[in-house]
N, C-alpha and C positions, 0 to 999 in steps of 0.2 A: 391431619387435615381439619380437626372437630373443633382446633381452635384460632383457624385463618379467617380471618374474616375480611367481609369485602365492605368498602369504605369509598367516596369520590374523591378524584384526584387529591382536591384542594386541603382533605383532612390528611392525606399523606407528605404533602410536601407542597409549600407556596413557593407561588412562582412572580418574576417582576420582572419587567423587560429591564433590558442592560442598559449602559450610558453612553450617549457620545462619546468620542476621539478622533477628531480628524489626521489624516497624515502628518497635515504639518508641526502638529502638536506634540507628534509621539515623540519621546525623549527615550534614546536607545538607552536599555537595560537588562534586566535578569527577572520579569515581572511577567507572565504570559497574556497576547492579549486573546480574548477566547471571543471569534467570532460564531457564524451562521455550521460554518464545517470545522469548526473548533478552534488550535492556534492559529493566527494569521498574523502576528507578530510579539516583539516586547517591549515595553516599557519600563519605565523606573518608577514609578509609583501603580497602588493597586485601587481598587472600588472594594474589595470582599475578601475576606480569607478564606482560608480552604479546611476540611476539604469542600469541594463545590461543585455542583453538577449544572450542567444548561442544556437547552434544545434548541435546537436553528429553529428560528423566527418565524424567517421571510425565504421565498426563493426554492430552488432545489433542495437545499438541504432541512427542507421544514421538517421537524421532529426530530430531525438528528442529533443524537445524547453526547455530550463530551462529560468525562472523570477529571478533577483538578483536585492535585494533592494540596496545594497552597494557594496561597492568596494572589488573586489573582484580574483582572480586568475584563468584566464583560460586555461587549460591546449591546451597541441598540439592536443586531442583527438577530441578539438573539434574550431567550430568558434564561432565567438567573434562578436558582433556590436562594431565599431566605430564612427559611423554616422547613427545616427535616421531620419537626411534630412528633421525635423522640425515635425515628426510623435510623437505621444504618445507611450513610450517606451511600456509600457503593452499592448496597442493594438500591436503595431509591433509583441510582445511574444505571443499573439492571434494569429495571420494571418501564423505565422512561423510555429503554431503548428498546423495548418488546412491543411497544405500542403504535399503531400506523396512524400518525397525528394527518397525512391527507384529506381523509374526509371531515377535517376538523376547519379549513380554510374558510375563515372567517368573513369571505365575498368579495376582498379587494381584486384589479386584474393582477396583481401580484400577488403569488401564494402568500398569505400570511398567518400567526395563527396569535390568538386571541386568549389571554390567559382564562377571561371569562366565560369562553366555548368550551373551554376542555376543561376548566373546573369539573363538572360531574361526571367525569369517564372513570366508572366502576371499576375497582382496582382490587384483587383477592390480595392481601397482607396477613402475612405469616407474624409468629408471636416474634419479637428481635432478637430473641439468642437464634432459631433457624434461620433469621436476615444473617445474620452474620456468619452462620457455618456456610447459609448460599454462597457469600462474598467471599469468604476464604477459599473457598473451592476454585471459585470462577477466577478471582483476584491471582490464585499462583501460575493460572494459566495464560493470562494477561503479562504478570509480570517476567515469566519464563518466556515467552513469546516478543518482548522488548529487550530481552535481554542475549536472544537470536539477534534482532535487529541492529542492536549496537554493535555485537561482533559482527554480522556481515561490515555493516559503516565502518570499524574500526580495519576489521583483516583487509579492504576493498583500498583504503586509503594507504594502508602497511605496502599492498603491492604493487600500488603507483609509487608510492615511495623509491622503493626498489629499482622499479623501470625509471625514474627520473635519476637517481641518482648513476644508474647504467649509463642512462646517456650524457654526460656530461662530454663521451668521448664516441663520436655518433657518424654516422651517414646518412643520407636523406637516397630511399629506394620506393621505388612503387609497389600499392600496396599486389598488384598482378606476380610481382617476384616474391614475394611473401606468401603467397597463398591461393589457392583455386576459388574463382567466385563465380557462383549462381544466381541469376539476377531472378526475382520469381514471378509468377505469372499468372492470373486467375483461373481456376476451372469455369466450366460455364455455370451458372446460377444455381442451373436443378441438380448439379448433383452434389449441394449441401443438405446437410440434416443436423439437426443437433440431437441426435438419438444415439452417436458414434460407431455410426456403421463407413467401411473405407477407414480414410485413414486422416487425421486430425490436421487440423488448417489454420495457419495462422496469417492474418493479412499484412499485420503490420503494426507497430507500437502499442497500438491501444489496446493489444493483447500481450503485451511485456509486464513481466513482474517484475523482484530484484533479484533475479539472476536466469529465469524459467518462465516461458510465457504460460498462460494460465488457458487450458479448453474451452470450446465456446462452438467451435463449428466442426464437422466432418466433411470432407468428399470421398466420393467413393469415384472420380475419376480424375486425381491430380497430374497435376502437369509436369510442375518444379517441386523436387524434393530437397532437404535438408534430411543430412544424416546424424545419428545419436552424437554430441559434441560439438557440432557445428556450430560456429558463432554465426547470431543473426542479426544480422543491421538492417535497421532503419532506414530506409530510401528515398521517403518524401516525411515533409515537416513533422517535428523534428529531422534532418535528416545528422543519424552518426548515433542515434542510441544504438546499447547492444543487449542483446540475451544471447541463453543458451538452447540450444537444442537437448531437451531431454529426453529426446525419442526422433525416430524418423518420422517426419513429417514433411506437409504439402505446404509451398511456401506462396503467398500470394504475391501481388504487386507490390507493394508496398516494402517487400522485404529483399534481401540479398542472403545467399549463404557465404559465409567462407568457413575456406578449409585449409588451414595449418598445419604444417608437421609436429609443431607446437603450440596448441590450442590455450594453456593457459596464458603464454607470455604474451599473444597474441592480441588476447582478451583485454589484458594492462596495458598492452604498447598503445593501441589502442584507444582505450579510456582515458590514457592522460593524456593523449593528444590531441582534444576537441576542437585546437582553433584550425584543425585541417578542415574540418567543416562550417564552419564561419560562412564562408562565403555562398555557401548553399540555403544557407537557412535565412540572410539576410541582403537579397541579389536583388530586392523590389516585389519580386512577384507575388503572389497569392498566397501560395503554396510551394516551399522551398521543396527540391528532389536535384537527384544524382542519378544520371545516367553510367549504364555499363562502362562506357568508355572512361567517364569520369573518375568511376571508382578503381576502374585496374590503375589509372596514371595518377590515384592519389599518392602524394607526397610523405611519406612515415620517414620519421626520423628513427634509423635504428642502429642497436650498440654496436660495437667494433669489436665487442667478444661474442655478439652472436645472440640468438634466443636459446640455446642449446643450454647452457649451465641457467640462464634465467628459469628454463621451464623445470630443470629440478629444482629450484629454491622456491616456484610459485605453486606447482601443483599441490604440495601436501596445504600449502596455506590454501586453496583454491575448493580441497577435499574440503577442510575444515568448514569453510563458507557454505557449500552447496549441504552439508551436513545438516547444520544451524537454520538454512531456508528450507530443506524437506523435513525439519522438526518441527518446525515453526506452522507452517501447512497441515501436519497431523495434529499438532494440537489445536490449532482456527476452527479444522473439522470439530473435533472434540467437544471446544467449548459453542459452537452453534449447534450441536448436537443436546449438549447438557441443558446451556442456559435456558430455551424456552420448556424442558422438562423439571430443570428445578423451580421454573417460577410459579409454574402452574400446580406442582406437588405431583407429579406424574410419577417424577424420582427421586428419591428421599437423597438428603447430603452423603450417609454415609456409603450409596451406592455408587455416588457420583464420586465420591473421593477413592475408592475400589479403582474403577474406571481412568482418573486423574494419575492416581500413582505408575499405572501400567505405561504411562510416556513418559514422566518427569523423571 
């Protein structure tokens, strides 16, 4: 630690706000365009090469850090590095994202922030051989963690695949003869807590991950349950997303249980059949939703061999998936555990790499 030293912002890394692009300018490409919350499209030509780091501007996402390996397009929404000042680019995208640039907004009524405000925000920097043992560390956790990601994307489309290609030989049945559904219901108010006492409650989408909704609230007097496997849908706008039940739980308004004798093929019959829900999500109203009755007489088109051999060709893919996203979670743990301990020197790299290897 005798030889980090603490430095302002602006001697660590300059920063320039990004360039216009209006939509109708954009020319589809292979070029990323790196807005406020990072990509928000692509283009065919770049402003900067990579690698390259930016912070959201303006807006919600003020201070929020995006990593680019390549050259790349940054929008006005946010800033831009031009000068690393000899740092290692991914520690810099480290240190940027440890920092709470809100009390930094610059006084417009929209949040924005001002390269010239946060210039002097005192920064402790490490000599750049331990910048780069930080980024090695952190970086294999990142990239082991996107690389979860693309297998779920890849296994998730492999078994719509499967179910599309099932059906080319099909019948249209409700989804009530397919499967038991529980429509869910709220507890009253006071008996949530977020302290996890009773039993874990999810209301509805905004609590859905990619495959397992994520904790947030308790009751200790539910209504409607969902059992361990249970698929859960989405009931009001979006209405037709699905997760999975990865525990018994308390299911609020917002949600539906079903229950399958074949929970995986059910899961893909399902998912590739989004335009059964079309008309709920786009009827005029406010707020699109599906009623009980609605949902036992939806429409599923399904195979003429059955879910039966499907659910043995999906589940070991299905294991595979659910694997990949509770790896993926232990390691998120891990590296927001690490990251503000190596930045600060709390924990030296090679205990973090100790620690790193016990998941990878």
């Amino acid at each position: 630690m005798t030889a980090w030293k603490t430095k302002s912002l602006s001697n660590v890394v300059s920063l320039q706000r990004g360039h216009d692009l209006p939509t109708d300018e954009r020319i589809p490409g292979t070029i990323p365009i790196i807005g406020s919350f990072g990509i928000t499209g692509y283009h065919n030509t770049s402003k900067q090469n990579g690698p390259g780091v930016t912070i959201g501007r303006s807006g919600a996402s003020i201070g929020k850090a995006t990593y680019v390996k390549n050259e790349f397009w940054p929008l006005n929404t946010c800033l831009f590095a031009t000068n690393f000042h000899g740092n290692d680019p991914f520690w810099v995208y480290l240190m940027l994202s440890q920092i709470n640039f809100s009390g930094f907004n610059s006084g417009s009524a929209q949040p924005s922030l001002n390269r010239n405000i946060i210039a002097g925000i005192p920064v402790v920097v490490p000599p750049l051989p331990e910048q780069q043992a930080i980024a090695e560390v952190l970086r294999a956790l990142d990239d082991k963690i996107a690389a979860n990601r693309k297998l779920v994307t890849t296994g998730t489309d492999l078994g719509c695949a499967l179910i599309r290609r099932a059906l080319t030989t099909s019948t249209v049945t409700s989804l009530s003869e397919l499967a038991d559904i529980t429509m869910g219901s709220s507890p009253k108010g006071d008996t949530y807590n977020e302290d996890g006492q009773g039993i874990v409650m999810y209301q509805g989408n905004r609590d859905f991950g990619p495959r397992f909704p994520s904790p947030r609230i308790w009751t200790t007097d539910p209504v409607r349950v969902a059992e361990t496997g249970d698929l859960l849908l989405s009931v009001r706008a979006p209405v037709g997303e699905l997760n999975i039940a990865g525990n018994r739980c308390c299911i609020g308004r917002g949600l539906a249980a079903i229950h399958a004798a074949q929970p995986c093929a059910m899961y893909f019959l399902i998912s590739c059949q989004p335009e059964v829900f079309y008309s709920y999500n786009s009827d005029g109203t406010i707020f699109g939703s599906i009623t009980k009755k609605g949902l036992e007489s939806l429409p599923l088109k399904v195979p003429n061999i059955g879910l039966a051999p499907l659910e043995e060709l999906l589940a070991p893919l299905e294991d595979r998936i659910e694997a990949a996203v509770h790896e993926s979670e232990t390691l998120a743990q891990l590296r927001n555990t690490l990251l503000p301990a190596l930045m600060d020197g709390t924990i030296r790299v090679k205990d973090a790499e100790k620690k790193a290897e016990e998941v990878l």
